[in-house]
C-alpha positions as CSV (number, residue, x, y, z in Angstrom):
1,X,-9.5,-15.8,12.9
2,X,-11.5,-17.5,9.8
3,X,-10.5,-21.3,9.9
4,X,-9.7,-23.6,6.8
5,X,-12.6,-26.3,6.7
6,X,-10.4,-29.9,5.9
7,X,-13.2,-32.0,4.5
8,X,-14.4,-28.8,1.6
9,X,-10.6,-28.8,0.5
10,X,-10.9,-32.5,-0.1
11,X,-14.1,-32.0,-2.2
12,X,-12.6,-29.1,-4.2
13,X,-9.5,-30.8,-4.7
14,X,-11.3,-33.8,-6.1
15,X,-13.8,-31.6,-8.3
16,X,-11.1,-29.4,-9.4
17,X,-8.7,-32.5,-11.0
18,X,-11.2,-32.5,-13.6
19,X,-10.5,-29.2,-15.2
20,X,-7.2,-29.2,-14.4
21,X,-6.6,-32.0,-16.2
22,X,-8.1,-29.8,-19.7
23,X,-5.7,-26.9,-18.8
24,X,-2.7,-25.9,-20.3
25,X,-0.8,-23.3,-18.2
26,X,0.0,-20.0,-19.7
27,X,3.7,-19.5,-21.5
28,X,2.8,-15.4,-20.8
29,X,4.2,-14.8,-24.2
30,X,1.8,-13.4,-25.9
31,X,2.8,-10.7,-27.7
32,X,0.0,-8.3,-27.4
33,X,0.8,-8.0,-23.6
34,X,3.9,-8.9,-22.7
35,X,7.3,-9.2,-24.2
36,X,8.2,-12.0,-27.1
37,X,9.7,-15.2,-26.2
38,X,13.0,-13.9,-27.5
39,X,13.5,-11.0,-25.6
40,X,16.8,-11.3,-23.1
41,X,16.3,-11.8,-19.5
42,X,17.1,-8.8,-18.3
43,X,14.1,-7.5,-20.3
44,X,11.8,-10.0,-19.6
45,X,12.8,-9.5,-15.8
46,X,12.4,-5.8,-15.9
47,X,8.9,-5.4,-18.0
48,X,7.7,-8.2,-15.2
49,X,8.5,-6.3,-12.2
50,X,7.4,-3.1,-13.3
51,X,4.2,-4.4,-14.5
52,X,3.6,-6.5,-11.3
53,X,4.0,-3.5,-9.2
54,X,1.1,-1.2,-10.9
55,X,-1.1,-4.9,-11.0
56,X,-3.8,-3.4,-8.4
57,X,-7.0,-2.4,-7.6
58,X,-7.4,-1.6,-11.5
59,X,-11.2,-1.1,-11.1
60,X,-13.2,0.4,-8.5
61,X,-17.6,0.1,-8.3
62,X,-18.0,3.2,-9.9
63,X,-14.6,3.4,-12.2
64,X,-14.4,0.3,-14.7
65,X,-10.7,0.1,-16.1
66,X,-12.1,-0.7,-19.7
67,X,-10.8,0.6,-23.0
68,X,-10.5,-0.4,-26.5
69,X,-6.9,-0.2,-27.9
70,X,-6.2,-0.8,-31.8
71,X,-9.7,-2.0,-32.1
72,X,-9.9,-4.3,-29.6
73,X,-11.3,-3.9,-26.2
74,X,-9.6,-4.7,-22.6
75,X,-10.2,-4.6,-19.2
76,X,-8.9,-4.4,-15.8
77,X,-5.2,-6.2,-15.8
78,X,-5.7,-7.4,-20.1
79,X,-5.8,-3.6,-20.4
80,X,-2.4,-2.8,-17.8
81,X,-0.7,-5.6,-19.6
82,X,-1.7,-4.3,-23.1
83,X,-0.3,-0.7,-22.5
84,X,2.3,-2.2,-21.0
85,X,3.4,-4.0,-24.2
86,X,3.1,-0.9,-26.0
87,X,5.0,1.1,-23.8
88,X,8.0,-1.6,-24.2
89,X,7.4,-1.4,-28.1
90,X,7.6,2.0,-28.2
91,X,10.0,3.2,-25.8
92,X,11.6,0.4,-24.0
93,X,13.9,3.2,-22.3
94,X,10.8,3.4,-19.7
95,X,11.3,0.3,-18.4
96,X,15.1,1.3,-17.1
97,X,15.9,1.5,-13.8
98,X,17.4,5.3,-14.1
99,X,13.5,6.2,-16.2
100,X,11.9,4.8,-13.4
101,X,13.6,7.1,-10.5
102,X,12.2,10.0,-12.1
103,X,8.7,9.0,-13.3
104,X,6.1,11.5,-12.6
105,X,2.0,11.2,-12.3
106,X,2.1,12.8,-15.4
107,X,4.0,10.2,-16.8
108,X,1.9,7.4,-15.5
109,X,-1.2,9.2,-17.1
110,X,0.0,9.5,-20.6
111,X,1.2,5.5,-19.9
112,X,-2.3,4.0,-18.6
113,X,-4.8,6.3,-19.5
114,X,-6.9,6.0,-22.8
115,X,-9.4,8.9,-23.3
116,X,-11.2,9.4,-20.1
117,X,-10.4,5.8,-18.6
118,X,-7.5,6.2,-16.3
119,X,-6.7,3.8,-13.4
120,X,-7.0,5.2,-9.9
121,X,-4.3,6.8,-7.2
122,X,-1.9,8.1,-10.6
123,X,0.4,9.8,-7.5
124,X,0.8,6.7,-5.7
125,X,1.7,4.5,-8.5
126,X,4.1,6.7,-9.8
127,X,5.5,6.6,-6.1
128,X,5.6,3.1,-6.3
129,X,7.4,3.4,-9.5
130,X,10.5,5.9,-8.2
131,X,10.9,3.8,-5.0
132,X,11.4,0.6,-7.4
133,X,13.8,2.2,-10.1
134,X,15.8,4.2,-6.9
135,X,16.4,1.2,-5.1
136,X,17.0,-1.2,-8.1
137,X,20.1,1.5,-8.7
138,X,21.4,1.2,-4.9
139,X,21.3,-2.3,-4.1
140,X,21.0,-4.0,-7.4
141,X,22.9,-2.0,-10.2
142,X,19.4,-1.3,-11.2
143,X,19.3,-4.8,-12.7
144,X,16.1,-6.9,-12.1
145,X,17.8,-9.6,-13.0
146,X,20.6,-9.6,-10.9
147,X,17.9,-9.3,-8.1
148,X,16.7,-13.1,-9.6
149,X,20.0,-14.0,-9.8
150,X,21.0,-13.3,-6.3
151,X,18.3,-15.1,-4.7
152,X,19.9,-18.4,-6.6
153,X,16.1,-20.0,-7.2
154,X,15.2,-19.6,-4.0
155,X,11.5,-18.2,-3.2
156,X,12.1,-18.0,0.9
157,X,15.4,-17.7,2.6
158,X,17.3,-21.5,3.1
159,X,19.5,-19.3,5.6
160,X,20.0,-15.7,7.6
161,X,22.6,-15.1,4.8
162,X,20.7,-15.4,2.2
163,X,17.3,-13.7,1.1
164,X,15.2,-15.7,-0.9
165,X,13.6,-13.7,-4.0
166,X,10.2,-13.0,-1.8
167,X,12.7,-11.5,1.0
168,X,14.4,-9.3,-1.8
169,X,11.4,-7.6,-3.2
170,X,10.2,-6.4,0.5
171,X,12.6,-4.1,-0.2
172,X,10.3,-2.6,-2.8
173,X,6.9,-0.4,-1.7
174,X,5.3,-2.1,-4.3
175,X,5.8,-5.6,-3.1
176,X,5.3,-5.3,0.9
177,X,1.9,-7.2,1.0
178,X,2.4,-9.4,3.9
179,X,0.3,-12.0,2.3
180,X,2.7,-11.5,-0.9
181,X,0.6,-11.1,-3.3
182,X,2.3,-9.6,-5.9
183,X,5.7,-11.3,-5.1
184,X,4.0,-14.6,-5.7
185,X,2.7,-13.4,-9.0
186,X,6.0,-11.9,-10.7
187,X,7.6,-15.1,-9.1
188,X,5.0,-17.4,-11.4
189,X,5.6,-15.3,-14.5
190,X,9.0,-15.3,-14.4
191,X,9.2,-19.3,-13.7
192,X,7.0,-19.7,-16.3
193,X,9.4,-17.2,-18.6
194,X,12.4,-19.4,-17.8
195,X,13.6,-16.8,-15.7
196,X,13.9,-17.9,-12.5
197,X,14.2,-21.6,-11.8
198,X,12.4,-22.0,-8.4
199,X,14.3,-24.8,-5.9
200,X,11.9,-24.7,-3.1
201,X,8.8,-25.7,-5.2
202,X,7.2,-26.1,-1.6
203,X,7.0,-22.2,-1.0
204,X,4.6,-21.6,-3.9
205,X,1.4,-20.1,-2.9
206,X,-1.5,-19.0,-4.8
207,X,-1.3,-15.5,-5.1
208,X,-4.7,-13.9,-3.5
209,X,-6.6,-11.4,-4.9
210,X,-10.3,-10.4,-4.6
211,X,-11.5,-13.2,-7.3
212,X,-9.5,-15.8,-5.4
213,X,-10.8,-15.0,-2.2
214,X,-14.3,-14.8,-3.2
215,X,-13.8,-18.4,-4.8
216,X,-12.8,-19.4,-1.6
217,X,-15.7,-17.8,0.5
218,X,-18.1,-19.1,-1.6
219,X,-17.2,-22.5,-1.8
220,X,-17.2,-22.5,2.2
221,X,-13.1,-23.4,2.3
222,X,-13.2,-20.8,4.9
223,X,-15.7,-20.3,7.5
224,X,-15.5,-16.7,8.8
225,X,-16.3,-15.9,12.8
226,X,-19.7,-14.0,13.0
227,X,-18.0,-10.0,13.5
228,X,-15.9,-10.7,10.3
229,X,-19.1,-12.0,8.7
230,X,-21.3,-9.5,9.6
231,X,-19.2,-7.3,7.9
232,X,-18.7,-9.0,5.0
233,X,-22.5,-9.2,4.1
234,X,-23.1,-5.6,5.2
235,X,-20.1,-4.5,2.8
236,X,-18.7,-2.5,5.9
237,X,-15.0,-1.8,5.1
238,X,-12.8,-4.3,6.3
239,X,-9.2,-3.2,8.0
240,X,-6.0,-4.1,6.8
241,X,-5.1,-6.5,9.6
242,X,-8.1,-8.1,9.3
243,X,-7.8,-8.5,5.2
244,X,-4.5,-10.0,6.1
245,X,-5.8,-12.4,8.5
246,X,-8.4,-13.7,6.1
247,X,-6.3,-13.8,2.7
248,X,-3.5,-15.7,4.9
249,X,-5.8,-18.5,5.6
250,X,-7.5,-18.5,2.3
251,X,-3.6,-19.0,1.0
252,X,-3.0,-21.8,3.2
253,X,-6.3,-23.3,2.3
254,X,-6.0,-23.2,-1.4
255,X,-2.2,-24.4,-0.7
256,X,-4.1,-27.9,0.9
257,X,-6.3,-27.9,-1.9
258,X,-3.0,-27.7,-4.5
259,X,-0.9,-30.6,-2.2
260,X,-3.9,-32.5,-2.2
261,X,-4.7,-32.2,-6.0
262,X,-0.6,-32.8,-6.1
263,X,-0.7,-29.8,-8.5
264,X,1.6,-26.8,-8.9
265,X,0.5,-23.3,-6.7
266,X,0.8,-21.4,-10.2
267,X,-1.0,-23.7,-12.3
268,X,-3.7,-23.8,-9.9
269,X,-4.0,-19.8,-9.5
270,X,-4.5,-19.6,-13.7
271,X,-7.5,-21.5,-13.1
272,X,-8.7,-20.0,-9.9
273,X,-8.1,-16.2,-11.5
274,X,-9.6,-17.0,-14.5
275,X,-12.8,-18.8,-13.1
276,X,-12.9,-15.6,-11.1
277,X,-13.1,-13.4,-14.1
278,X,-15.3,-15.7,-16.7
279,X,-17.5,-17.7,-14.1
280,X,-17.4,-17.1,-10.4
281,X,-18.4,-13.7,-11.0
282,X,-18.7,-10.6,-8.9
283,X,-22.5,-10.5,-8.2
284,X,-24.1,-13.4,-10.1
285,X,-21.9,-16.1,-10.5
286,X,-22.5,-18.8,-13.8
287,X,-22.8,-21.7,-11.7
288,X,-25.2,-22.7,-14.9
289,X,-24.6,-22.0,-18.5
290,X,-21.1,-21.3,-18.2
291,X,-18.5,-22.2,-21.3
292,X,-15.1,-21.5,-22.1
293,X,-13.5,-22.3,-19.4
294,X,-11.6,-25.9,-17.7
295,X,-14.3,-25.8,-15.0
296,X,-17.4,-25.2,-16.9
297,X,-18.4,-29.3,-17.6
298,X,-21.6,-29.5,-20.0
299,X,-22.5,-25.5,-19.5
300,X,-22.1,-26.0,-15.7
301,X,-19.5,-25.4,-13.3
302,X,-17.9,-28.6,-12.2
303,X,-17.7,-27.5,-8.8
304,X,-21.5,-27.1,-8.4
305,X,-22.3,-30.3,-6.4
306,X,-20.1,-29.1,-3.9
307,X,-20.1,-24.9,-3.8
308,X,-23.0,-23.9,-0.9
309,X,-23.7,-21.1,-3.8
310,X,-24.1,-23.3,-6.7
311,X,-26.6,-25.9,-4.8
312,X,-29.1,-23.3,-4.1
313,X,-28.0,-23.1,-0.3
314,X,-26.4,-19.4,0.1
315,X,-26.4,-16.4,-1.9
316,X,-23.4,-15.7,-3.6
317,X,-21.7,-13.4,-1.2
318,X,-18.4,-10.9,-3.0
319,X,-15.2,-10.5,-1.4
320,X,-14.8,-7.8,1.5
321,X,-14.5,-4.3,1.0
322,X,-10.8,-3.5,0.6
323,X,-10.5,-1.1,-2.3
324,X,-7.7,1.5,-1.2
325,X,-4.2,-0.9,-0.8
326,X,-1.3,-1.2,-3.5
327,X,-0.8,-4.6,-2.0
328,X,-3.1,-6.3,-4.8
C-alpha cells in the first residue's frame, strides 16, 4: 500500500499558501459552460449531475477530445461542459429525468460529437445516462434536487437513517467510484452554486483524477512500494483495486496538505486541477517558464524548491495506466 510521506505534506502545504492566497475560487457560472446564475435549483441541480456523470476519461493517447465550437476551441472537460451548455440552451428537455431513461448512443453522439471528434465508450455513457434518469424517477420523483434536499447538507451519513448526499448518489452507475471521485466533484459545484449547503465541512476531499494524482507522485507525497512502481514507470496497466488503493491515499494526503494549509478541499482541488492542466503537465511538466497560473511565481512554479521533479532529482513520471473506468 503507497504511504503518505508527513514531512512533504508540510512543505507543500507551506509552498502552496502562496498561491492560494492569489486565487479566487470558481463561481462555475460562466455562461459558455454551465447554466446562468439565475437559473432555479432544480436546473442547476440537474445540468450538474448529468454533466458530472459523462466527466471521464474524455481523452485517450491516441484520441484527443479537442474541437472548436462557435469559433473557439476546447478541450477535454472545457469542451463536455461547452456542449453541455448548448444542449441546455437548446433543448433543456434533455436534461429531464423521463429524456434521460430513454437516451440512446445515438443520442449521446449527436450531443458530444463535433465532426469526427467524439469522446470514447458512446454505449456506456448513454448507459450511464438511462440508469441515472430511471432511478432519479423511482426513488427521487426524478428530481435532483430533492436528492440534495434529502441528504439535509450532509456529505456522509450523521446516522443509519440517514444517507448523506455521497451515500445517495451510489445509487447511481455513474457515481460508484469508491474513491468518489465524481461525487466529490458535483458535491463542490453545487456548494459553490448555492445548492447544497454542506454541514460536515470535514468530509470534503479533493476529488482525484489523473492530473491530481500525478501532482501528487511527483511531488513525492506518496511514496509507492517497488511492484506498484515498477509498473508505473513501465506504463504496465494498473488494476482497479490497485488504482483505488493509490488514489485513496493520495486523497488522504492532499486532505493533510488542505488541514494543514487550513484551506477548503474544493478550493484546493481548483488549483491542483488546473496546475495539472496549465503546468504540471503530462510528459514535460513547466516547472520553468510557467505563467498564468496562482502557482507559477516569477515564470517558475512555486513548488519547485520542494518537487523531486522540479530540482533536477527525478524525471517527471505520469499517472498510471487506467484509461478504461467511468469512475473519473
Amino acid at each position: 500500500m503507497p504511504l503518505i510521506d508527513e514531512e512533504q505534506v508540510r512543505r507543500v502545504a507551506s509552498f502552496l499558501l502562496k498561491a492560494v492566497d492569489k486565487y479566487e475560487p470558481d463561481s462555475f457560472d460562466d455562461p459558455c459552460c454551465y447554466p446562468p446564475s439565475s437559473a432555479d435549483k432544480e436546473t442547476t441541480a440537474m445540468y450538474f449531475l448529468v454533466m458530472v456523470a459523462m466527466d471521464h476519461r474524455l481523452s485517450r493517447p491516441s484520441r484527443v477530445y479537442e474541437a472548436i465550437v462557435d469559433g473557439k476551441r476546447y478541450h477535454g472537460a472545457d469542451l463536455l461542459y461547452r456542449l453541455g451548455k448548448r444542449m441546455l440552451d437548446e433543448d433543456p428537455g434533455f436534461f429531464a429525468a423521463e429524456r434521460l431513461a430513454r437516451v440512446s448512443r445515438e443520442d449521446v453522439l449527436r450531443w458530444l460529437c463535433v465532426g469526427s471528434t467524439c469522446p470514447p465508450d458512446p454505449e456506456l455513457r448513454a448507459a450511464l445516462l438511462r440508469d441515472l434518469g430511471r432511478k432519479l424517477l423511482l426513488h427521487y420523483n426524478g428530481s435532483a434536487l430533492q436528492l440534495v434536499e434529502e441528504s439535509k447538507g450532509y456529505l456522509h451519513s450523521w446516522n443509519p437513517g440517514s444517507p448523506g448526499f455521497i451515500e445517495r448518489l451510489r445509487l447511481f452507475e455513474a457515481y460508484v467510484d469508491p474513491v468518489e471521485k465524481k461525487p466529490m466533484l458535483l458535491a463542490k459545484f453545487l456548494e459553490r452554486r448555492g445548492v447544497l449547503e454542506v454541514k460536515d465541512p470535514w468530509n470534503r476531499r479533493v476529488p482525484v483524477d489523473n492530473h491530481v494524482t500525478r501532482i501528487a507522485l511527483r511531488l513525492g507525497l506518496v511514496r509507492l512500494e517497488p511492484s506498484l512502481r515498477a509498473k508505473l514507470v513501465e506504463r504496465r496497466e494498473y488494476t482497479p483495486w490497485e488504482d483505488v488503493g493509490l488514489r485513496m491515499v493520495i486523497r488522504e494526503a492532499w486532505h493533510q496538505v488542505a488541514e494543514a494549509m487550513n484551506v477548503n478541499d474544493f478550493v484546493l482541488d481548483d488549483i491542483l486541477w488546473t496546475m495539472g492542466r496549465k503546468v504540471c503537465l503530462q510528459g514535460a511538466p513547466l516547472c520553468k517558464g510557467c505563467s498564468n497560473h496562482p502557482v507559477c511565481e516569477n515564470s517558475s512554479c512555486v513548488l519547485r524548491p520542494i518537487c523531486p521533479v522540479g530540482r533536477g532529482e527525478e524525471k517527471p513520471l505520469d499517472e498510471h495506466v487506467f484509461y478504461n473506468t467511468w469512475w473519473y
